[in-house]
N, C-alpha and C positions, 0 to 999 in steps of 0.2 A: 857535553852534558855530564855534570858530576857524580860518579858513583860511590857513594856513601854507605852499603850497605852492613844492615847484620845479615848473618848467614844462618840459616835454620838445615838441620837433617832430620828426614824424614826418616824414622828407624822403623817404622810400623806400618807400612804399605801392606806387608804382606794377612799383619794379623790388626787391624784395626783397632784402636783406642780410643776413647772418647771420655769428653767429661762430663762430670753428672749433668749437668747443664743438658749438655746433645744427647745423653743418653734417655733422659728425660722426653725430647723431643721424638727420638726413633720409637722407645713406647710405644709413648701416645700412635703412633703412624702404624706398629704394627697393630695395636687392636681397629684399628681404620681399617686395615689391608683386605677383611671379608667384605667389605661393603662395595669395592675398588676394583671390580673384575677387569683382570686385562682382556675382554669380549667385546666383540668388534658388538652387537647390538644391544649390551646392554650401554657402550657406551656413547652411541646412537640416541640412542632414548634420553638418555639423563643430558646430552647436549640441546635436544630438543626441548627439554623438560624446561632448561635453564634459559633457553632464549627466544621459548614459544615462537620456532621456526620449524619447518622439518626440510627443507627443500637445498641439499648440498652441495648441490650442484652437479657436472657432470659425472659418472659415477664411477668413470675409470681408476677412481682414485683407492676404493675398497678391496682392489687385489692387493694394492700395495700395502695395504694396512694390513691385512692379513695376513700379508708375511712377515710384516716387521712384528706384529704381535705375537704370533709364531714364534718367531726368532728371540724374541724378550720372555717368554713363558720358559725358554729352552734355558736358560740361561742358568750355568750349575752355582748352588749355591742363592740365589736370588731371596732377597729376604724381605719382609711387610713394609719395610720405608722404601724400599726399591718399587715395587708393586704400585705403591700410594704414591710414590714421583714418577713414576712412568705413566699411572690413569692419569693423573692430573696434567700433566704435558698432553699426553695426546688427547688426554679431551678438551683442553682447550685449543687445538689445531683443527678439531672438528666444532666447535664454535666458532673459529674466524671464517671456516668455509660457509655454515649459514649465515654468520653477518656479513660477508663480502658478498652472497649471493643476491643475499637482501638489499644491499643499497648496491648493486647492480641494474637490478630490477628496478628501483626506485629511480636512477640517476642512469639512462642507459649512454648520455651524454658523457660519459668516463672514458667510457671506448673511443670517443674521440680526442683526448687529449693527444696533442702531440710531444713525444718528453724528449731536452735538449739532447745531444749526446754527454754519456754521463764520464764522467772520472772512477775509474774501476782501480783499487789498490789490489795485487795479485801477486801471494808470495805465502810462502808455508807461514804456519804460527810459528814467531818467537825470533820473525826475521825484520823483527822493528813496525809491523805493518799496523801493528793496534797504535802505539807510540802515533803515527806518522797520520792514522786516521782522527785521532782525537786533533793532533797540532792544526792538520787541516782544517775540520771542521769549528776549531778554535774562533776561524777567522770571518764566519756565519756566511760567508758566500754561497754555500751549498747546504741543499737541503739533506739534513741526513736522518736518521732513524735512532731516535734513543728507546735505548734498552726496553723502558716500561711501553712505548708505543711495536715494537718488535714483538713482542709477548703475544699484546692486545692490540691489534692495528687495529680494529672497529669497533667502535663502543657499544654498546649494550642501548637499546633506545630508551630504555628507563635512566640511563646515565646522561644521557647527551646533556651537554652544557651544565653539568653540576662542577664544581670547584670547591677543594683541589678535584682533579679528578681522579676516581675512584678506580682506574688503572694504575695512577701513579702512586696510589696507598697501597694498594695490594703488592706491589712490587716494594714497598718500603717493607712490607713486612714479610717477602720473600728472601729479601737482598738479608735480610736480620738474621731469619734462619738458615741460612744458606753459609752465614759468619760464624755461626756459635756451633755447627755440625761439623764444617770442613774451616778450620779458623787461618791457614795456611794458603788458601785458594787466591786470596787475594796478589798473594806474592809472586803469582806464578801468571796471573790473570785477574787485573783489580776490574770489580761488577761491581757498578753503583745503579741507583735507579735513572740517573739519566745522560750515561755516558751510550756514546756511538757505537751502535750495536751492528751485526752485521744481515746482509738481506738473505742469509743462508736460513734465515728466521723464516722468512715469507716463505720461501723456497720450501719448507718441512710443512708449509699447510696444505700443499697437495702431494705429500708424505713422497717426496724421490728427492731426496739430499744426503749426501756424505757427513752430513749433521750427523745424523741417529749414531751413527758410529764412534761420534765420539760421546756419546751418553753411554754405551753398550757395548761390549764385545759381541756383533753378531753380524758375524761371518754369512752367514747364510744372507741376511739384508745384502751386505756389498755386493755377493754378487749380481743376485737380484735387481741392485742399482746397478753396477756396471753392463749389465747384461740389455739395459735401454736406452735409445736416445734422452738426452735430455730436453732435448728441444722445447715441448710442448708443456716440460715444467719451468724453462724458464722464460716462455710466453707466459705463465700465469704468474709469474713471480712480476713480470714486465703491468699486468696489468692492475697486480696489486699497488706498484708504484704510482700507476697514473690513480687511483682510486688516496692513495695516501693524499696525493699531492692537490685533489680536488677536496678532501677534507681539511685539511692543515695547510695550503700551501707549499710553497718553496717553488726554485726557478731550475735549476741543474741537480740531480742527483750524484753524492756522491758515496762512492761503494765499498765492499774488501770483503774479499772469501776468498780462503784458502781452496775451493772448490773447483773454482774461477781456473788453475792452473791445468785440468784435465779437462775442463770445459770452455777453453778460449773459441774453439769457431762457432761452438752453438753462442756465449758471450756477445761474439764479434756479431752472429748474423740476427739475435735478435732484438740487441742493441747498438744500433748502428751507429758506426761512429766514435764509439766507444774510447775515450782516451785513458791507455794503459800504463801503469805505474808496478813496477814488476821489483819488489827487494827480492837482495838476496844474501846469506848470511852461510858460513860454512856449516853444511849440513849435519855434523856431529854434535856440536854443544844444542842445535836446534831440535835435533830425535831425542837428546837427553831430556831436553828440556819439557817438551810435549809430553811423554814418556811420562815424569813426574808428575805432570798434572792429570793427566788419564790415568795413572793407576792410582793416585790421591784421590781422586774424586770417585772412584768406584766405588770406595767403602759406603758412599749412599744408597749402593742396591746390592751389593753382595758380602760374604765375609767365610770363607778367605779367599781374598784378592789375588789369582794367579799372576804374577808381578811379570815373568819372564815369559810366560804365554803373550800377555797383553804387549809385552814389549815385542816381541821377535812380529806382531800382525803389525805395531806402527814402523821398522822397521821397514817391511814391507810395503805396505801402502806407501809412503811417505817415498820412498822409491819410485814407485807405479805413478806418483803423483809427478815426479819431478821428471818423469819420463815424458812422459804429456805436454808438458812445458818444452823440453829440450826442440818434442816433435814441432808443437804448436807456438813456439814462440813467434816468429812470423807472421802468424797469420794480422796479428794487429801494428800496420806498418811504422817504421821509423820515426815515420812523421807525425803519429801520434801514440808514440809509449815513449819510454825513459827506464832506465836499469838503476836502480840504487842500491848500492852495498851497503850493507849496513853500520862496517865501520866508518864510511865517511859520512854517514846519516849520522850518527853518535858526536863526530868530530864536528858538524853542520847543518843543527837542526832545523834552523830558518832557513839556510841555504838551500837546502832538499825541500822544503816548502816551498821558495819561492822557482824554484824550479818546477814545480810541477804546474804553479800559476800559471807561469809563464806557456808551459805548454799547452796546458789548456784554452790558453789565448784572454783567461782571465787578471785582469788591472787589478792590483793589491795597492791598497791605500794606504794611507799612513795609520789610520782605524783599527783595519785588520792585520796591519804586523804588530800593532803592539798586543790587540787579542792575542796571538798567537805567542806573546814572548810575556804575557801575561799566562798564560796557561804552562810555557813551560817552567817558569819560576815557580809556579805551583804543583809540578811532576817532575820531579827530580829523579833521574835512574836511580833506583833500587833503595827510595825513600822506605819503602814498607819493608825491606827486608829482600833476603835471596832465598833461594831455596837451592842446597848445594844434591851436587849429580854427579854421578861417575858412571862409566861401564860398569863397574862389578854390581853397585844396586843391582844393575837389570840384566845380568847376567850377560853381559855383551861383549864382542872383540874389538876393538876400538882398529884395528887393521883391517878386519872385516867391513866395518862400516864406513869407514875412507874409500877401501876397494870397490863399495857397491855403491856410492855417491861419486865416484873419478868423473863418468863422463860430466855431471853437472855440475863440481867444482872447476873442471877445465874448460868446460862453455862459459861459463859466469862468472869465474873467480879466479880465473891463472892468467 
């Protein structure tokens, strides 16, 4: 795969810059921000208001909200565009809960879908696994989730059957502002409205995913989430799938969360069968790289962006994370995962594709290798640009971070 790039430095993580354009934009969002309570009933109400439902289902899910709002209210520095993109996400996670409740209730025949065993891709951000997800899904054999359907997985019943649909407009006009505020974001992590999104999505609408974390510095949530089984959030994520798949179709799901790496037995036990795809890439240029884009994107709720706070917690986590894996690799056996490093994913991108076909026990046609080699003539490594990193940005020891990554580059990489 050829890498072509320009190289971009971020000099302003810590004190943010914008241009009139985005500055424009933030405005407008802070005189919004009074109307936008982060209040767990006021925003109860305006979700009911908007989809003339009230009924959200089981209710376990309101502690969890109230810490994570908690945790977001806490947040030093926090400013009116930050406020107005934090209501507006989490109200609409408590809209998908009343439309999934609703065409529960309507279709109680959901609960019975039986879903194949899926293809789960399971490796930190930036270790080729977004690359590897689109190539896949390139090749249309597996049913996967784009970005605007991850958002909005259940339409609005005043929407049903309109065209285009009017989740995939709103998300054009997301993806727009989201360009002209953070115009770099791309380079680090390209968002279109209908590229292959991940089910860490589903996962945040019965609010217990290692998602929020990366919107937010809040501490307090993680532990909150580490502190529970995941179990019974990813039974509801399981049945949002079989709910997608009864709306839209598709035959195999296929997957990718970095999440997936400390949640392999709950993975493995409540989808069974599960066939596991595990990159892996040396863990240093990978913390840089995440690093950059987490403290880049912060500027959309705070200012000033503690750079080296936010660094020294991915650091950590990403650590926590890779520990989980080292423990739980196993659990999903030989006979259905595969290891791929990433430099020989780079040197052999079909290669690594049709390898995973192959383990899946899926027949690749001549159809779908050229989708697939159609797609990547059209995703060139580092066509949009780089985004350049070092240790010193982020205040880091580059000895330190090799020493606290050993045991996982010697399991995986020596």
């Amino acid at each position: 795969m050829t890498d072509t790039t320009d190289v971009v430095r971020l000099d302003d993580l810590a004190d943010p810059a914008f241009t009139a354009e985005a500055q424009q934009f933030r405005d407008m969002m802070t005189m919004m921000a009074a109307d936008c309570p982060l209040d767990a009933a006021a925003m109860h109400a305006k979700a009911t208001a908007d989809t003339g439902l009230d009924d959200f289902g089981p209710a376990d899910y309101r502690e969890r909200l109230d810490v994570l709002l908690g945790a977001l209210r806490d947040i030093d520095g926090l400013n009116g565009p930050g406020v107005v993109n934090f209501y507006g996400q989490l109200l609409q996670l408590l809209k998908n809960r009343l439309l999934l409740t609703d065409l529960l209730k309507r279709h109680p025949e959901i609960h019975d879908i039986e879903l194949l065993p899926p293809v789960a891709i399971v490796g930190l951000p930036r270790t080729g696994t977004t690359h590897l997800h689109n190539l896949l899904a390139a090749a249309g054999t597996f049913r996967t989730l784009p970005y605007w359907e991850s958002m909005e997985p259940f339409p609005l019943a005043s929407e049903v059957g309109i065209e285009p649909d009017p989740r995939r407009t709103r998300m054009d006009v997301a993806i727009n502002v989201m360009n002209i505020v953070i115009p770099h974001f791309p380079l680090m992590h390209e968002m279109t409205t209908d590229h292959v999104h991940e089910e860490i999505q589903l996962l945040a609408n019965d609010f217990s995913t290692m998602y929020f974390e990366t919107l937010a510095d809040v501490p307090v949530w993680r532990d909150y989430y580490e502190s529970h089984d995941q179990t019974p959030h990813y039974r509801h994520m399981v049945t949002q799938l079989k709910a997608l798949q009864f709306l839209r179709g598709g035959r195999r799901w296929l997957l990718k969360s970095p999440q997936h790496l400390e949640q392999l037995p709950v993975l493995n036990a409540e989808l069974p069968g599960v066939v596991g795809v595990f990159t892996h890439r040396d863990p240093v240029p990978v913390v840089l790289s995440m690093i950059a884009m987490i403290t880049y994107s912060a500027r959309m709720h705070r200012s000033p962006v503690p750079v080296e706070h936010i660094a020294a917690y991915w650091v950590q986590r990403l650590e926590h994370m890779l520990a989980g894996l080292i423990r739980d690799r196993e659990v999903i056996g030989r006979d259905r995962s595969i290891d791929i490093r990433f430099d020989d994913f780079m040197a052999d991108d079909l290669g690594a594709a049709e390898s995973v076909f192959a383990l899946a026990e899926e027949q690749l046609s001549d159809t779908e290798r050229s989708a697939m080699a159609d797609y990547l003539a059209g995703h060139q490594r580092g066509r949009l640009g780089r985004v350049e990193t070092s240790c010193e940005m982020f205040g880091l020891d580059p000895d330190d971070l090799k020493a606290r990554f050993a045991p996982y580059t010697q399991r995986f990489l020596g």
